[in-house]
SEFI-165560 format. One record per residue (C-alpha): x negated, y, z negated; residue number from 1. Coordinates in steps of 0.2 Angstrom, whole numbers, plus 5000, padded with zeros to 4 digits. Last residue first. Layout:
REM SEFI-165560
R    X    Y    Z romi
R    X    Y    Z  NUM
...
***
This chain:
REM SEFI-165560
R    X    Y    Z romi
R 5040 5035 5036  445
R 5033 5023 5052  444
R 5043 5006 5055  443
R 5038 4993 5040  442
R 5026 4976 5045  441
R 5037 4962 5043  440
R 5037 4948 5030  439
R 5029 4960 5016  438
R 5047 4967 5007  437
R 5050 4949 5010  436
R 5038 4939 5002  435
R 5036 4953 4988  434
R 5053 4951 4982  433
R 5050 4931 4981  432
R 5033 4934 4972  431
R 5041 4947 4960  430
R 5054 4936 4952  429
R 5043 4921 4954  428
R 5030 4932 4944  427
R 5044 4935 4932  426
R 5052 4917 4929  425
R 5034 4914 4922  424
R 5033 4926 4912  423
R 5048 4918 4903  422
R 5054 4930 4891  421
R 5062 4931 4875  420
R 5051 4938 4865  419
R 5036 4948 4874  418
R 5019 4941 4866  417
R 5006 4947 4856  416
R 5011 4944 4838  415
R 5028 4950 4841  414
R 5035 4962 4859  413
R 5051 4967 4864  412
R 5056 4969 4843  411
R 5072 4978 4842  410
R 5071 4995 4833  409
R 5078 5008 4846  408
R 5062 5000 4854  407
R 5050 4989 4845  406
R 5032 4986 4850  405
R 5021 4973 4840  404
R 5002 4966 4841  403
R 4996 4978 4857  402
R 4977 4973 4854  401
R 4975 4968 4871  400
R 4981 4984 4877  399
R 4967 4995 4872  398
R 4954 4997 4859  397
R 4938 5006 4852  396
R 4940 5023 4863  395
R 4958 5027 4864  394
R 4966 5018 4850  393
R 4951 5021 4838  392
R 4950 5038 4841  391
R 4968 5042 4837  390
R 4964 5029 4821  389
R 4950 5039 4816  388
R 4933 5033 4818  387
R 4922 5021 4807  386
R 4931 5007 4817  385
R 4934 4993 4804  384
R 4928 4975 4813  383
R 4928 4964 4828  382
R 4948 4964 4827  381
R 4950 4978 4814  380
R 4965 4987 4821  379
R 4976 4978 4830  378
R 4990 4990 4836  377
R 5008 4991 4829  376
R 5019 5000 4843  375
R 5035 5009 4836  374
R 5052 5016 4846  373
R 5063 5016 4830  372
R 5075 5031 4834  371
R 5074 5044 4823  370
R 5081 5049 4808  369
R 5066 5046 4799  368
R 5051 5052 4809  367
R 5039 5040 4818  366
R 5035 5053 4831  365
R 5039 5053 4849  364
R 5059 5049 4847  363
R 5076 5056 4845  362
R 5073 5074 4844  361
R 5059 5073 4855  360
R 5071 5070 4870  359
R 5070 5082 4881  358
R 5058 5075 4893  357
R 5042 5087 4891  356
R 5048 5087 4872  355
R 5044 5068 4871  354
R 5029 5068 4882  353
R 5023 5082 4869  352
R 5029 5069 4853  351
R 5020 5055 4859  350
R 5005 5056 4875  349
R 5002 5073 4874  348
R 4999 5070 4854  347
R 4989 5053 4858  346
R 4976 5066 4867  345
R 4976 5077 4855  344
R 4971 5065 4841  343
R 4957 5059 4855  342
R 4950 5078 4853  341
R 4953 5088 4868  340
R 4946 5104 4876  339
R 4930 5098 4872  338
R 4926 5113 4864  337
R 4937 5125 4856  336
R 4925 5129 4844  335
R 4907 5121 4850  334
R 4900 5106 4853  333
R 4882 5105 4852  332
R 4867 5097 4863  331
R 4870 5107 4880  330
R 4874 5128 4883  329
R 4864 5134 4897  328
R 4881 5142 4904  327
R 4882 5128 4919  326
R 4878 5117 4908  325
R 4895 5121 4898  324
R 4904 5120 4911  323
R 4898 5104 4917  322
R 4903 5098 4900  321
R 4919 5103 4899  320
R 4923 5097 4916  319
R 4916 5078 4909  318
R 4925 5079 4893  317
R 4941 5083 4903  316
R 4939 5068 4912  315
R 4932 5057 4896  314
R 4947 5060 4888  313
R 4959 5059 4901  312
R 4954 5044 4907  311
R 4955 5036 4888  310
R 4973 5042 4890  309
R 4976 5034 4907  308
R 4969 5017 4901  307
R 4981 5016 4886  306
R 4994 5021 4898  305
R 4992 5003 4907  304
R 5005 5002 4919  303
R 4994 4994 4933  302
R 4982 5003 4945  301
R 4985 5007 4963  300
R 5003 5001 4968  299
R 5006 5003 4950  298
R 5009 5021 4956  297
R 5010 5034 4944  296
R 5001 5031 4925  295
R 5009 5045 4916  294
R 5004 5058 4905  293
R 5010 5074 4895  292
R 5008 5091 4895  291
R 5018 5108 4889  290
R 5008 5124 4894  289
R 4999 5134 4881  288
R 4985 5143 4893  287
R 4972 5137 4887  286
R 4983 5119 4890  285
R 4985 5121 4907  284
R 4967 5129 4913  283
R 4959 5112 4904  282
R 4973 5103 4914  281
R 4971 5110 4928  280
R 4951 5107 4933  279
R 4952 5089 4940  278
R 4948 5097 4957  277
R 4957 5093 4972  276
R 4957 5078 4984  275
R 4968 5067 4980  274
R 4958 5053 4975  273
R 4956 5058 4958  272
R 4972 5062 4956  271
R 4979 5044 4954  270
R 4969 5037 4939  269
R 4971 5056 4932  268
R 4991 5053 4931  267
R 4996 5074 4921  266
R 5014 5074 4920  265
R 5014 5097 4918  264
R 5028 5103 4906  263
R 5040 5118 4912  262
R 5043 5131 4895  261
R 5046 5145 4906  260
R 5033 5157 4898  259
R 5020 5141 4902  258
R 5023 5137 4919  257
R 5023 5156 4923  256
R 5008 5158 4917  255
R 5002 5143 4925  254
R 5006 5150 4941  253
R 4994 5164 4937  252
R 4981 5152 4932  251
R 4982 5144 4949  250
R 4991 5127 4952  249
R 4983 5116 4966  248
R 4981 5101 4953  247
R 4998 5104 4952  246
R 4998 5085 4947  245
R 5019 5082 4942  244
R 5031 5095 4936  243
R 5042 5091 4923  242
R 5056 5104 4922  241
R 5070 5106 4910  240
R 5062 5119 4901  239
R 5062 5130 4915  238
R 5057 5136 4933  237
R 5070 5137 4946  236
R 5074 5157 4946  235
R 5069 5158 4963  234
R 5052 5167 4961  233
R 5048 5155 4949  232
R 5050 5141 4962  231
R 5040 5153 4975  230
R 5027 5155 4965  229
R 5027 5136 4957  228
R 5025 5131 4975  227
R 5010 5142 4983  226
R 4998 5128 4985  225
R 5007 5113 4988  224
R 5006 5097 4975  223
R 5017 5098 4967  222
R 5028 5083 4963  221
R 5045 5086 4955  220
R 5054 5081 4940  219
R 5071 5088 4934  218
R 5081 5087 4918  217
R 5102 5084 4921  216
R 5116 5097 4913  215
R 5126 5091 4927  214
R 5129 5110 4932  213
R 5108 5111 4929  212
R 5104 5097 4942  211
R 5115 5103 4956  210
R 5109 5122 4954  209
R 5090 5112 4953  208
R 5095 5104 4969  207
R 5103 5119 4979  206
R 5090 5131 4974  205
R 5077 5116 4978  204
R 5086 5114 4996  203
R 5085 5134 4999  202
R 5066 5132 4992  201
R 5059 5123 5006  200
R 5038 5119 5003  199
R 5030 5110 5016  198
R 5029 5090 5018  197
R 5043 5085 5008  196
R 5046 5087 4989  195
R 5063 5084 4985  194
R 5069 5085 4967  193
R 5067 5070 4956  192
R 5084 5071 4945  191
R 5085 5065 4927  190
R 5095 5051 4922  189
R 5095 5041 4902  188
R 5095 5024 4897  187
R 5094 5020 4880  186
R 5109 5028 4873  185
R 5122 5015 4878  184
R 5135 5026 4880  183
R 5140 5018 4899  182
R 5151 5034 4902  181
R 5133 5044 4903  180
R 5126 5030 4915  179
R 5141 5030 4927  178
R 5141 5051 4926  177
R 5124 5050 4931  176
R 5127 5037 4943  175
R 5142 5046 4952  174
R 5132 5064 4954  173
R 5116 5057 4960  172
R 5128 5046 4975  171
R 5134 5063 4978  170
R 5119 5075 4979  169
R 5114 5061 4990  168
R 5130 5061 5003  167
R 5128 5081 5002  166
R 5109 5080 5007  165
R 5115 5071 5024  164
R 5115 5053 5033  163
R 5112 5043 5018  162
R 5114 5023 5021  161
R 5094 5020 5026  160
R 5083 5038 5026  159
R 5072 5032 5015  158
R 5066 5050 5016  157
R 5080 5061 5014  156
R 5071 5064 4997  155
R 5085 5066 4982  154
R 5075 5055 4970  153
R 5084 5048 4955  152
R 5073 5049 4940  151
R 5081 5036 4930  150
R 5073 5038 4912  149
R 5070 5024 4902  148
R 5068 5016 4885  147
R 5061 4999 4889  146
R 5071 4983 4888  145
R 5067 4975 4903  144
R 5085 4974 4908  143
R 5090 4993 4907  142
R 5076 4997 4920  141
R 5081 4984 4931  140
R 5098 4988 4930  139
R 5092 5006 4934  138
R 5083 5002 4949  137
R 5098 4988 4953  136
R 5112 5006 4953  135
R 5100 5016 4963  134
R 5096 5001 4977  133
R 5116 4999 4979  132
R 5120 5016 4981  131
R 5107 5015 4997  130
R 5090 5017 5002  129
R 5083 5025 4986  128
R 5065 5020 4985  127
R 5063 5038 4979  126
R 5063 5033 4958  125
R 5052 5043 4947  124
R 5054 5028 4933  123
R 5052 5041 4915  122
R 5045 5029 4905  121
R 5048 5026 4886  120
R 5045 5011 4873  119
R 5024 5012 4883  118
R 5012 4999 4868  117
R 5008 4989 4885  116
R 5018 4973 4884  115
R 5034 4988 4885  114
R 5025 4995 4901  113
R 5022 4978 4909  112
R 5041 4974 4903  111
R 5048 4989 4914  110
R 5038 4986 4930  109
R 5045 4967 4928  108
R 5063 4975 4927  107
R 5059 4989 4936  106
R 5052 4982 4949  105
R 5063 4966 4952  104
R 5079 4979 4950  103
R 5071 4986 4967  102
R 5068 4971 4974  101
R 5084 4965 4972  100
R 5092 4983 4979   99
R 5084 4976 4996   98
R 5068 4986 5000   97
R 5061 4985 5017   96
R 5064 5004 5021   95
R 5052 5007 5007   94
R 5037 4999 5015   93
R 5035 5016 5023   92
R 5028 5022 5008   91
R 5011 5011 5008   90
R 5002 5011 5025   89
R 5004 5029 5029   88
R 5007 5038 5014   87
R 4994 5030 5005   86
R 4981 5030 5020   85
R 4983 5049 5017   84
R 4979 5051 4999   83
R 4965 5038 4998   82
R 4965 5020 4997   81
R 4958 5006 4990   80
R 4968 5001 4975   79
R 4984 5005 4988   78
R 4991 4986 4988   77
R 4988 4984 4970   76
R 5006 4980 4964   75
R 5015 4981 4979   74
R 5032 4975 4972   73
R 5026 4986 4956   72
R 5029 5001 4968   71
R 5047 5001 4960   70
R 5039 5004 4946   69
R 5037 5024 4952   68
R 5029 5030 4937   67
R 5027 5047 4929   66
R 5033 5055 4910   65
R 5024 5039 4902   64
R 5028 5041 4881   63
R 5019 5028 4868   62
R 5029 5021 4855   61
R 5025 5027 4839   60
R 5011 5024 4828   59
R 5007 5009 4815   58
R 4988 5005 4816   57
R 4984 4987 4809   56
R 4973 4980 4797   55
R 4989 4976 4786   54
R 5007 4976 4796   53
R 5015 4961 4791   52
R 5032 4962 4797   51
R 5047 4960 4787   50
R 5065 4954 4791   49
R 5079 4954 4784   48
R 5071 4968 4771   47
R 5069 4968 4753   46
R 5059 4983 4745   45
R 5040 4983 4735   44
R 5033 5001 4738   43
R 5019 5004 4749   42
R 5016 5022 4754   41
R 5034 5031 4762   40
R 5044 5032 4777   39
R 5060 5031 4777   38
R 5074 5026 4788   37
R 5069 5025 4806   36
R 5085 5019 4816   35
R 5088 5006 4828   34
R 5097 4997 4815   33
R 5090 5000 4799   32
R 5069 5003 4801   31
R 5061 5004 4785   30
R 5040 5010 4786   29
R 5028 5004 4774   28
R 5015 5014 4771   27
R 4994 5010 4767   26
R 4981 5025 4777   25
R 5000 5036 4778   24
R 4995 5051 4792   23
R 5005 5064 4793   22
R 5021 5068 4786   21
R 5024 5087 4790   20
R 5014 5085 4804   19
R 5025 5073 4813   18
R 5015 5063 4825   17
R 5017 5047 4810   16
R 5001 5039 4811   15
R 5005 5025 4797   14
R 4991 5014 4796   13
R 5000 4997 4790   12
R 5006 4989 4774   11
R 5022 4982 4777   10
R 5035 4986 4793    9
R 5051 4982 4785    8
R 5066 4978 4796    7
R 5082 4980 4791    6
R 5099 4974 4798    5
R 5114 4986 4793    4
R 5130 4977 4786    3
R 5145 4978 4795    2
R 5156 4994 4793    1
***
């Protein structure tokens, strides 16, 4: 067997996400291959390579469990709109797409995330006009180096090569068997289920029936009142099901959420222009349902998850608060109360995005054994934050302090800059996708 490379990380502020770890204020982590090795406080040891990691904060990669990059063609076109003029002037764009476009965004979709402290997106993917535009999504994905999910949508809309639901059930088939034969490891498939304009249950049987005899996770958006009934009432729901928003959810259909084991992909820079109360989460995690994060359409804000998680925190803090006024209680924090801490927050957005997506026992914590997904963050750039680190990362810092990210424990990103690419090369790459995705107004969705 050839010799292992091994890369040191010296001297940082290990935040592990694995509790029975915990926090290292001075490690070193040893990554062999694309594995984590060991981590233990600073101990003299010869690496092939070793980076520096004093003053910074060591944690690992960050999870997004929604985002649709082939939307980063558009980047920015919907910054201004609401629900409806989202659909209307944005979707239908979709029938422009030439698979280049589509491996366009997820390539320069992908690298945004990576430059970004995210080594894991699941790409909820229903641009799909053809085989073709399936296969140069994924390409894209695999090509900017992130770990990622495929999440192959089975919408009839595109309609473009596929005449019936069989032809996509098909197509879904072939590529998750191409990307499983592959072996690669880093790129992984999930189906997005179909989530028309009303609530049809005999095509989600036959989906999640499809999904579950290919041994595939599923994603779905819900946002119809009424759904998660009449999905539990099917026998859909489970463990192998991330719903997005269900900002329409009631507590009862939490319930069910919850004793099925389905996880909630939470994107608050999106839902708060949709028109329902940001009360679900704080409902969602009384009541022990799985959640995570994403950042959704980069056709309103970029793939910033950092952002998303400072969001979060304030959002939540904001309905706790009102309730709290509302019970004459103000001044003092009580047990329970905010909802979340910022150490929460990064927990949802690690190893409970990892679980969400089935994948926890290879990354979401800086756990030896696992894959070496890491992000090193400059800590003390205008000073030490008299926080903890959680805190720190959400409230005293963002992406501009993203120093490092590895994924299965090649470095993407060193000293603040992608290795080995020209960014140049990628705004050409997306300004000639977007000259023609843009050179004739779409037809109606």
């Amino acid at each position: 067997m050839a010799n292992q490379r091994r890369t040191l990380i010296r001297g940082g502020h290990l935040v592990t996400m694995d509790e029975s770890i915990g926090d290292l204020p001075s490690g070193d982590l040893l990554v062999e291959d694309d594995v984590i090795a060991s981590v233990t406080p600073q101990e003299g040891r010869d690496a092939d390579d070793v980076i520096d990691a004093s003053g910074m904060i060591v944690l690992p990669g960050l999870i997004d469990t929604h985002i649709h990059l082939w939307q980063t063609v558009l980047r920015g076109m919907a910054s201004e709109m609401w629900k409806g003029e989202y659909f209307e002037e944005v979707l239908p764009y979709r029938a422009r797409f030439r698979p280049e476009d589509m491996y366009a965004g997820g390539r320069v979709g992908g690298l945004e995330l990576l430059s970004n402290g995210v080594t894991t997106a699941l790409d909820f993917c229903h641009c799909i006009v053809s085989p073709k535009h399936a296969d140069s999504a994924v390409a894209g994905l695999a090509a900017s180096g992130l770990r990622g999910m495929h999440g192959y949508s089975l919408r009839a809309k595109p309609p473009g090569h596929f005449t019936t639901h069989d032809q996509r059930l098909a197509d879904a088939t072939r590529l998750s068997r191409e990307i499983a034969d592959r072996g690669e490891g880093r790129i992984g498939m999930m189906l997005a289920l179909s989530d028309l304009e009303t609530i049809d249950i005999p095509t989600s049987v036959r989906e999640v029936t499809h999904a579950r005899e290919l041994g595939l996770g599923m994603t779905i958006h819900s946002n119809f009142p009424g759904q998660v009934t009449a999905m539990h009432k099917a026998g859909l729901l489970g463990s192998d099901l991330v719903l997005v928003h269900c900002n329409v959810v009631t507590d009862d259909e939490l319930a069910m959420l919850a004793d099925a084991g389905a996880a909630i992909s939470v994107t608050p820079g999106v839902e708060l222009g949709l028109g329902s109360p940001f009360t679900v989460l704080g409902r969602a995690l009384r009541r022990g349902v799985r959640v995570a994060w994403g950042c959704d359409i980069p056709s309103f804000n970029n793939a910033d998850l950092i952002a998303q998680m400072r969001l979060v925190y304030q959002l939540q803090g904001f309905v706790d608060g009102t309730a709290e006024r509302a019970e004459g209680r103000t001044g003092r924090r009580r047990p329970g109360i905010p909802t979340l801490t910022p150490r929460d927050v990064l927990r949802h957005g690690t190893i409970e995005a990892a679980r969400a997506l089935g994948l926890d026992d290879r990354i979401g914590s800086l756990t030896p054994g696992k894959q070496a997904d890491i992000v090193l963050l400059r800590a003390p750039r205008f000073g030490a934050s008299l926080c903890e680190p959680a805190a720190h990362l959400l409230l005293q810092s963002g992406v501009q302090d993203i120093d490092t990210v590895l994924v299965a424990g090649r470095t993407r990103k060193r000293a603040g800059r992608l290795t080995d690419i020209d960014t140049d090369s990628l705004t050409d790459l997306i300004d000639r996708s977007r000259a023609h995705v843009l050179a004739e107004p779409p037809q109606p969705d």
